[in-house]
N, C-alpha and C positions, 0 to 999 in steps of 0.2 A: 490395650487396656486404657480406661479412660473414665472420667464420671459423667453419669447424665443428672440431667437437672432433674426437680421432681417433678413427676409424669403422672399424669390418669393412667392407672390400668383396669381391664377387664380383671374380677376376681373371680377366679376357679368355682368357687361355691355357689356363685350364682352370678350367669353373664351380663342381666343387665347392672349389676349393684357395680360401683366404680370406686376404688379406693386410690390415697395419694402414696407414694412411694418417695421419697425423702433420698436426694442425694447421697452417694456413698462410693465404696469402690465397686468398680465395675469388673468381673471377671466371665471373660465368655468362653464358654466349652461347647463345641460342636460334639452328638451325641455320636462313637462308633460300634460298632459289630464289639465289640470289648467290653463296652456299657451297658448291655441289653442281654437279657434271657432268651428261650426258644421265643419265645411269643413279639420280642423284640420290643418290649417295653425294657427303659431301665432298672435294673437289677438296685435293688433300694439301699445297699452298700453302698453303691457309685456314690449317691447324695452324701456320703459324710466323706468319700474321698475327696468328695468337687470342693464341699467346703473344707476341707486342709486345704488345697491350692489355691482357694481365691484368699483363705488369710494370712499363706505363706507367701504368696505376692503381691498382698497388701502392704504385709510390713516389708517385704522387701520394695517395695517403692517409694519410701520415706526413711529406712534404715539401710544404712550398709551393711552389704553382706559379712564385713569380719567385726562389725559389731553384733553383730546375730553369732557365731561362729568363733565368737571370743572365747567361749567357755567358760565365763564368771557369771552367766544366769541362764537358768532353766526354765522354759515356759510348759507350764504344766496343764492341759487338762481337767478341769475339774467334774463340768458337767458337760455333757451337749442334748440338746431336744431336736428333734425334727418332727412337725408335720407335713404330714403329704397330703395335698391337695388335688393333684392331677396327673397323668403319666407324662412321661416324654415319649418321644418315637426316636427311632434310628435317622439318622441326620439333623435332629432337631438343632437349634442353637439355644443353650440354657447361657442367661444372663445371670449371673449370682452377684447380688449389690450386698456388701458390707459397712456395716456401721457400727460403731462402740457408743457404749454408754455404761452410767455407772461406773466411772473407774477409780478406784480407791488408791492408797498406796502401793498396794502388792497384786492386787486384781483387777480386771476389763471383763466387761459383759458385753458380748461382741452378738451382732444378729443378721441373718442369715435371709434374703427372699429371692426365690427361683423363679426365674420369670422364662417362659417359654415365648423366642423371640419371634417366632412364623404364626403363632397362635396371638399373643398378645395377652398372656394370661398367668394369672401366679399359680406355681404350680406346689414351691411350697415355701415353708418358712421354717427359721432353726434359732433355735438360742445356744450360745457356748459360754460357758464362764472360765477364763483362762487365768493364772495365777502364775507371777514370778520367782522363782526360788532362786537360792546358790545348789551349789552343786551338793551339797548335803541335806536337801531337799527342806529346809530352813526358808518361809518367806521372806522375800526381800523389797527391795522399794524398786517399783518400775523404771529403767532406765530413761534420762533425757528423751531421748534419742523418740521412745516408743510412746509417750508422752504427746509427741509433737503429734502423730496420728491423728489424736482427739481435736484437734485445730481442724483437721481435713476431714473427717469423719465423722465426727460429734453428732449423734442425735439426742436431743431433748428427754424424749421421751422411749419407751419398750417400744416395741413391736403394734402399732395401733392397728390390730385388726378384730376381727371378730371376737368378742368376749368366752365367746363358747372354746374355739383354738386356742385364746388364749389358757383356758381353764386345762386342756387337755394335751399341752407343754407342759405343765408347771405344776 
């Protein structure tokens, strides 16, 4: 796991048009028989499981695990979007980069793009808005700790792609 710098990619919706992708964390999942339907495209569930993994070891690469595991805050779920752009196949390598923005006292808008790594192509893009409680499901104020993230992650701005996707997340 690593970050890449920002890169040209091919976009899914149309291969000649080129968009930039914006350093973040990098998480890569090779696609297996597990991920995939009869037809052996991925089963469109997988996409919100990859994205728990890539931002559960997101923050586990900047947070310790028994501060995660301390049990004095709860990271809640509020919303998530996915679109899909393009399938994966069985053995594909999906790169999912993560980036935060927006983050308030108690909330992160965290966002999501699938990049298929043998194609060269976004396959999709996700928004999540995550929130911290106590254990009485009470917002609370983001720990130190998860804070430091937005140093290494930080993007500027949403998701800058297509106006139309963006309209049909949101």
């Amino acid at each position: 796991m690593s970050i890449f710098p920002a890169k040209l990619l091919k976009n899914a919706d149309d291969g000649n048009q080129r968009i930039k992708i914006p350093a973040g964390y990098r998480y890569q999942h090779i696609v297996s028989i597990g991920d995939t339907d009869i037809t052996r495209n991925v089963y469109f569930t997988k996409y919100l499981e990859w994205l728990g993994y890539a931002r559960e070891a997101m923050f586990l690469s900047k947070v310790s695990p028994d501060k995660i595991l301390s049990g004095k805050i709860v990271m809640v779920t509020k919303n998530t979007a996915i679109a899909y752009l393009q399938e994966y196949q069985l053995y594909d390598t999906a790169n999912l980069f993560v980036t935060m923005s927006k983050v308030s006292r108690t909330s992160a808008k965290l966002f999501f793009r699938y990049f298929n790594q043998e194609l060269d192509r976004l396959c999709a893009v996700a928004k999540q808005l995550i929130i911290t409680t106590d254990l009485n499901g009470k917002p609370t104020v983001i720990p130190p700790e998860f804070l430091e993230l937005t140093a290494h992650y930080h993007e500027e701005n949403e998701i800058e792609l297509n106006a139309h996707l963006l309209k049909r997340m949101f």
